[in-house]
Backbone as a chain_set.jsonl record, in Angstrom:
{"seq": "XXXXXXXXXXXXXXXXXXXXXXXXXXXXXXXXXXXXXXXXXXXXXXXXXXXXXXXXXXXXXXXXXXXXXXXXXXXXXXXXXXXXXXXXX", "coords": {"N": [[-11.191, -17.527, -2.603], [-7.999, -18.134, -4.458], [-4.923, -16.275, -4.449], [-4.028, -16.744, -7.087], [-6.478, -17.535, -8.53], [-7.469, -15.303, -8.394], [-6.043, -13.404, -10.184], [-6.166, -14.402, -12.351], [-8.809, -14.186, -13.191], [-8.847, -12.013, -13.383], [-7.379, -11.691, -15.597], [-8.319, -12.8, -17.503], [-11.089, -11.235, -18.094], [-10.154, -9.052, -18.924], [-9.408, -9.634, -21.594], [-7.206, -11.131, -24.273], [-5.78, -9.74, -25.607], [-3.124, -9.231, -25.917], [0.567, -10.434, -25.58], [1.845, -9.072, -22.695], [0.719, -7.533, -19.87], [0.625, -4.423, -18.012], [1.385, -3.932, -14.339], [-0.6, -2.182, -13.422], [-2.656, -2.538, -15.589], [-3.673, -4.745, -15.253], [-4.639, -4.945, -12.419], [-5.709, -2.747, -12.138], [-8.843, -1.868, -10.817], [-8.755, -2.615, -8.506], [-9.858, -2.467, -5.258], [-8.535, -0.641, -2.548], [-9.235, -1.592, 0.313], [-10.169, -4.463, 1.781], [-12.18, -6.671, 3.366], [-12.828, -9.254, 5.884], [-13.518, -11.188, 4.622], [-12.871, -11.164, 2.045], [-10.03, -10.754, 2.996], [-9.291, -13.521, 3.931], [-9.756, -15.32, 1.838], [-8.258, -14.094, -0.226], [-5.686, -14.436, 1.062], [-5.931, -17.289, 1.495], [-6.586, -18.453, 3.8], [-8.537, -19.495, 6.633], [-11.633, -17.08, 8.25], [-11.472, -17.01, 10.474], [-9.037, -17.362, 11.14], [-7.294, -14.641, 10.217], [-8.835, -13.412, 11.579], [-7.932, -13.553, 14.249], [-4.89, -13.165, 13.611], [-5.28, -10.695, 13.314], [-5.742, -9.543, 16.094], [-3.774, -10.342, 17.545], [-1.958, -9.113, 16.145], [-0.434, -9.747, 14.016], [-1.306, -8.566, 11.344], [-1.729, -5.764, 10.324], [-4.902, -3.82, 10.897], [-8.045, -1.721, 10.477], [-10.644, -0.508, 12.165], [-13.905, -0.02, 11.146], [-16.762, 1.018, 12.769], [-18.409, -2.091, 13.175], [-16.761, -3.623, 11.908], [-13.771, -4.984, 10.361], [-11.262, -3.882, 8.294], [-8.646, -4.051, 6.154], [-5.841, -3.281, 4.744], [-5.116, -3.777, 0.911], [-1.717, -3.192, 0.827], [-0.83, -4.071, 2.789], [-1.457, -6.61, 3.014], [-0.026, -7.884, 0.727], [2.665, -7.415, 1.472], [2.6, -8.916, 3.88], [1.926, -11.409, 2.704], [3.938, -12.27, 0.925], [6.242, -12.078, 2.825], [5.298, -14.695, 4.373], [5.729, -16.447, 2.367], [8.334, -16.154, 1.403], [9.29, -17.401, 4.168], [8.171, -19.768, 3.899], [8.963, -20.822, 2.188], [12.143, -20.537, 2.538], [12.093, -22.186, 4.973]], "CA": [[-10.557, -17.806, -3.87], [-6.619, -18.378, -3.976], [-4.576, -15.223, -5.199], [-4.067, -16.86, -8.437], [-7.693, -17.401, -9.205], [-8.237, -13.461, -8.61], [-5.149, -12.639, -11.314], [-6.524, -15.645, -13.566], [-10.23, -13.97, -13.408], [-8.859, -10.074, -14.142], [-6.36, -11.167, -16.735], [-9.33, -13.324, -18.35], [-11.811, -10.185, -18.199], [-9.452, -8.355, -20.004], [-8.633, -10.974, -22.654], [-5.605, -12.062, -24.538], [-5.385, -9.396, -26.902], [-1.31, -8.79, -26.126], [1.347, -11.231, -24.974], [1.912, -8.601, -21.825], [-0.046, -6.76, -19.542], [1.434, -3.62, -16.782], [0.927, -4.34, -13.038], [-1.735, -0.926, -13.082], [-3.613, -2.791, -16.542], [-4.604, -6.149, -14.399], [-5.052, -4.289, -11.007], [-6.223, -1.065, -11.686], [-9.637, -1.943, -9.928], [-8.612, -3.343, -7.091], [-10.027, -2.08, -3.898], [-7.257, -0.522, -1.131], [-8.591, -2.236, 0.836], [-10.648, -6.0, 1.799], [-13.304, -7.132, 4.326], [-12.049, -9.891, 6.549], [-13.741, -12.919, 3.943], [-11.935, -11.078, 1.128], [-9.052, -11.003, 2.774], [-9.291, -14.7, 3.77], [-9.991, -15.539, 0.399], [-6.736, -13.767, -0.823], [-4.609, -14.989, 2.092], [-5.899, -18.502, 1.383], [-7.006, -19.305, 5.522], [-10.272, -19.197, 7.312], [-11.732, -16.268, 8.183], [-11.062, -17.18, 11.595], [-7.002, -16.977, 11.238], [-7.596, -13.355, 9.778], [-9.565, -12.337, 13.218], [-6.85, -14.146, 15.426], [-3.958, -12.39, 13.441], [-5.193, -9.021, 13.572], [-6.188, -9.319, 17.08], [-2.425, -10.693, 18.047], [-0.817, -7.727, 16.317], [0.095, -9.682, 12.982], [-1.914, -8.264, 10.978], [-2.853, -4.709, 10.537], [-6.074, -3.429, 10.36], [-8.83, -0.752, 10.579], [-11.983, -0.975, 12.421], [-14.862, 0.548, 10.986], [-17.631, 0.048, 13.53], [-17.882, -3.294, 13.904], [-16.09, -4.367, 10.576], [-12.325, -5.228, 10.331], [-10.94, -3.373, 7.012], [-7.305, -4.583, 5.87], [-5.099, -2.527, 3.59], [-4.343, -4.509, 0.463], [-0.621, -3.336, 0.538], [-0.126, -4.395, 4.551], [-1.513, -8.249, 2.864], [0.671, -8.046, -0.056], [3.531, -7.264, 2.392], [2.558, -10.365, 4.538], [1.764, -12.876, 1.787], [5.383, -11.996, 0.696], [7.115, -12.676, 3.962], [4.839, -15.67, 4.385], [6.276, -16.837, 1.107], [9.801, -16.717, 1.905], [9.352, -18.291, 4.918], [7.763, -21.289, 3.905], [10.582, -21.276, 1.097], [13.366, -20.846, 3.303], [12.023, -23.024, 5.617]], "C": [[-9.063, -17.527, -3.74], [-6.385, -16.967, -5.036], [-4.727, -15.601, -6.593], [-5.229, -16.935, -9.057], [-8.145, -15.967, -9.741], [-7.202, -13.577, -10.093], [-5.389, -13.379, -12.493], [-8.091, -14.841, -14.223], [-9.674, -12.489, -14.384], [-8.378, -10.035, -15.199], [-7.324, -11.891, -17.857], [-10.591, -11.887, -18.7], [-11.141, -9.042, -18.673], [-8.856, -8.774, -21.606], [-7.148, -10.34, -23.136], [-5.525, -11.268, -25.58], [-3.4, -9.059, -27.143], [-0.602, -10.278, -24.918], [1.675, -10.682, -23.359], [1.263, -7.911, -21.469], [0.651, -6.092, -17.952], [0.241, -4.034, -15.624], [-0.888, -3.772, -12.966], [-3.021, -1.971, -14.148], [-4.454, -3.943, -15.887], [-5.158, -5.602, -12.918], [-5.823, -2.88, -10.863], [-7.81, -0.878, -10.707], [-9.925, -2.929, -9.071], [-8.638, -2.815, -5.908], [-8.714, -1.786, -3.318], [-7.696, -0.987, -0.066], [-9.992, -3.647, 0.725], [-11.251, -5.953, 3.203], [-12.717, -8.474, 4.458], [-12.161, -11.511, 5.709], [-13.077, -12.745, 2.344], [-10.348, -11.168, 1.383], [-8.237, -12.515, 3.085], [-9.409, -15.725, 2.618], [-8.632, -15.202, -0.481], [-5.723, -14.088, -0.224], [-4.889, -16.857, 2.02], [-6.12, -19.308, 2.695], [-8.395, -18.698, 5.793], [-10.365, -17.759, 8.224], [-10.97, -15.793, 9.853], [-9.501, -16.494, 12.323], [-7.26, -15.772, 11.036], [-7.79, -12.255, 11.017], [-8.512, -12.871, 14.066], [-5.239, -13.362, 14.858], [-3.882, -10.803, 13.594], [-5.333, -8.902, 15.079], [-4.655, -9.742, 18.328], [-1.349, -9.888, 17.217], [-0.39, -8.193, 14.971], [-0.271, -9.396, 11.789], [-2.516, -6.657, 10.721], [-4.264, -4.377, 10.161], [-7.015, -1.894, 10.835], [-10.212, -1.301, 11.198], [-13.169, 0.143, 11.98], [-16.086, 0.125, 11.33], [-17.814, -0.898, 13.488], [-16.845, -4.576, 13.003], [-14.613, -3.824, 10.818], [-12.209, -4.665, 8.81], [-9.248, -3.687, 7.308], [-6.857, -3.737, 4.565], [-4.373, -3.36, 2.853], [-2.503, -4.767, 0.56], [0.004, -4.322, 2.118], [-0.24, -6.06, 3.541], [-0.68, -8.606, 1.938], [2.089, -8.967, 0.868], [3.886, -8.509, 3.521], [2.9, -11.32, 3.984], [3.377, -13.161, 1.424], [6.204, -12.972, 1.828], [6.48, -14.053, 4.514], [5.586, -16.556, 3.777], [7.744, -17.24, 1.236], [10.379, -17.52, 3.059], [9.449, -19.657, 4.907], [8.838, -21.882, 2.729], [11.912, -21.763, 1.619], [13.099, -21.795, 4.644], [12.185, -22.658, 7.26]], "O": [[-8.772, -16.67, -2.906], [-7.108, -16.596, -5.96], [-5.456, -14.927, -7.321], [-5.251, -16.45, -10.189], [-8.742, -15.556, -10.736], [-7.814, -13.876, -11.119], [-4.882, -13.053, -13.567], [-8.431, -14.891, -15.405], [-9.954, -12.094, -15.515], [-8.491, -9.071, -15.956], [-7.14, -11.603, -19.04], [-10.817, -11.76, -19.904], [-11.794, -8.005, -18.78], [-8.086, -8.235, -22.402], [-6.36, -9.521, -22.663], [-5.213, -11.821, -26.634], [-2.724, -8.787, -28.135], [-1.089, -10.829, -23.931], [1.807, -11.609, -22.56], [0.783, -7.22, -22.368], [1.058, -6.787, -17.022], [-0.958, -4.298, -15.702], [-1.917, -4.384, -12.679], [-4.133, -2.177, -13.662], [-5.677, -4.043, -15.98], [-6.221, -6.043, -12.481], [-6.302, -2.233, -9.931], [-7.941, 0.103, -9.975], [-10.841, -3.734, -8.9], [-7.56, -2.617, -5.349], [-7.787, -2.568, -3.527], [-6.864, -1.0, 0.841], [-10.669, -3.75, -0.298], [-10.791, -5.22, 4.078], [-12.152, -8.979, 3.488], [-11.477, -12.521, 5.87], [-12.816, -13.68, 1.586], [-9.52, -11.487, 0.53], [-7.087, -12.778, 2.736], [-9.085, -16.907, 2.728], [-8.106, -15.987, -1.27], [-4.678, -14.081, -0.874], [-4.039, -17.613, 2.491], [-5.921, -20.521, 2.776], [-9.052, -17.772, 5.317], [-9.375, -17.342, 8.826], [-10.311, -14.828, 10.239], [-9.092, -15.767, 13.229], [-7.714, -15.438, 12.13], [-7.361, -11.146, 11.337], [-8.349, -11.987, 14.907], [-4.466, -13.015, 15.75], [-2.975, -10.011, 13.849], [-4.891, -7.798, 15.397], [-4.582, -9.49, 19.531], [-0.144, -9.928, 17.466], [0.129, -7.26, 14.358], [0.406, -9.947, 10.921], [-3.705, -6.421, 10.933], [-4.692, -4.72, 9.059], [-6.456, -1.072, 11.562], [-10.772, -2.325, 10.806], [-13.208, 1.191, 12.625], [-16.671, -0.772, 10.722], [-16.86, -1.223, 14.195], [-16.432, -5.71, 13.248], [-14.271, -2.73, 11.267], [-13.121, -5.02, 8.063], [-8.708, -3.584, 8.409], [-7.538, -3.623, 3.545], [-3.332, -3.848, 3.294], [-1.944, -5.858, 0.453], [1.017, -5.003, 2.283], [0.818, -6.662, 3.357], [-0.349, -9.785, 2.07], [2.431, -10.144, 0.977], [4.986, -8.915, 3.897], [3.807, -12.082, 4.316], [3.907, -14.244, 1.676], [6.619, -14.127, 1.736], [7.287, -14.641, 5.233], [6.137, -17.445, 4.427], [8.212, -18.378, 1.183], [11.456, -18.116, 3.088], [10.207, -20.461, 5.449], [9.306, -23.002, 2.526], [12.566, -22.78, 1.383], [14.093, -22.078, 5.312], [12.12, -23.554, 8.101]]}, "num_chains": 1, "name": "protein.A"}
């Protein structure tokens, strides 16, 4: 599911009672961290890219026996510099 779907789902499961809502009020239960099809899912590529970036260094991660764990802030941090990339070209 593309980032915006997630922030479309949390800010819908909270409804529309105020024109604004703080970072903590839409995120507050949001895992630290993501399993490699969540974080393909929030990075928007196959799970595949995910295992080929962490495994070439761009990517950090955690291995917990045989599972890859990703720290939301490291993907934030990516998606970001992703972002400006493909902006600035």
């Amino acid at each position: 599911m593309p980032a915006h779907d997630i922030i479309d789902n949390r800010i819908a499961r909270k409804g529309f009672d105020k024109d604004y809502y703080a970072y903590d009020e839409v995120f507050d239960d949001i895992p630290s961290t993501f399993t490699i099809k969540e974080t393909s899912e929030y990075m928007d590529v196959a799970e595949i890219t995910i295992r080929r970036w962490a495994k070439e260094g761009k990517l950090p991660f955690q291995k917990i026996g045989r599972n890859y764990v990703f720290h939301v802030d490291d993907l934030r941090k990516l998606k970001r510099k992703m972002s400006r990339k493909s902006i600035t070209g």
